[in-house]
N, C-alpha and C positions, 0 to 999 in steps of 0.2 A: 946240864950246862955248868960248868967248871967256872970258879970266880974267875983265871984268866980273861976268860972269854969275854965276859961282862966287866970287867977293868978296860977291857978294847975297847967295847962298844961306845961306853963312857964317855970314855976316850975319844973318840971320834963324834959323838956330839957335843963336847965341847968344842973343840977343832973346826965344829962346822956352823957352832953357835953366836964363837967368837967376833970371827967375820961380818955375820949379821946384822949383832949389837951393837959393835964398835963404833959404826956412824952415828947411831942415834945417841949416843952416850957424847961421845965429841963435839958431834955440832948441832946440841941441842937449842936450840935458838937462835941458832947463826944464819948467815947467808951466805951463800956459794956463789962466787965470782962468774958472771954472765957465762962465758967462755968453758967454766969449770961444767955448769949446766947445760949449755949445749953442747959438750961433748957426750957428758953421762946420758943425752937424750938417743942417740946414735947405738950405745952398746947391746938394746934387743937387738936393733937389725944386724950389728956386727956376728953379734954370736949366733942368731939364727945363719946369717952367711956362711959358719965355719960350720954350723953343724949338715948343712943342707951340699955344698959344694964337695965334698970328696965323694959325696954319694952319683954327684954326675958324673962322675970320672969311672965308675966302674959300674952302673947299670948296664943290665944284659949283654954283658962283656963288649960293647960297643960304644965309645965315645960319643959318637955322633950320635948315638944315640940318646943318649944325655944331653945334649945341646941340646936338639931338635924341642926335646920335654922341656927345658926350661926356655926356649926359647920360645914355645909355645904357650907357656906358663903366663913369661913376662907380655907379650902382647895382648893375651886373653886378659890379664891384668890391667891394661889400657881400654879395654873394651868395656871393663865390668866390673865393682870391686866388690862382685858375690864370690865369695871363695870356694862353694858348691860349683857356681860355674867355671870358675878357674881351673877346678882338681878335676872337674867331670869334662871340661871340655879340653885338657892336657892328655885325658886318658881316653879318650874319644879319636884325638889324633892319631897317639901311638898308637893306638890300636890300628886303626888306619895303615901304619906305617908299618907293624909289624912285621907282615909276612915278605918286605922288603929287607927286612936285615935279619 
């Protein structure tokens, strides 16, 4: 391994350490304005959203196929808020549904 290499590396966990810190360095003892907290309360589900959503779009090269799974998803999630049951019983459908598309 070449020092370049480990200059990068470095490199990039400062960059990614920065980030991290920064908050608790800043508002060490502070309070975050109501509004400022429930937005920051929102951002798992936001990012989960983005990371989960382009993947409905191109499962088993069929749209609708991706709705149907998440829409299967979101109901069984009304039913139950076992996530076993939600993943087993989204994959229980498709299955179901498979040899239709």
């Amino acid at each position: 391994m070449n020092s370049s290499l480990l200059w990068i590396i470095a490199g990039m966990a400062v960059v990614t350490y920065i980030p991290r810190m920064l908050p608790f360095v800043v508002l060490n003892g502070k309070r975050l304005p109501s509004w400022v907290e429930g937005a920051l309360r929102n951002v798992p589900f936001a990012a989960l959203g983005a990371l989960i959503f382009p993947g409905l779009l191109f499962v088993h090269d069929s749209l609708f196929f991706g709705i149907v799974g998440a829409a299967s998803a979101v109901i069984l999630s009304y039913v139950n808020e076992n996530m076993v049951f939600i993943v087993l019983g989204s994959i229980f459908i498709l299955s179901l549904l498979l040899p239709i598309f």
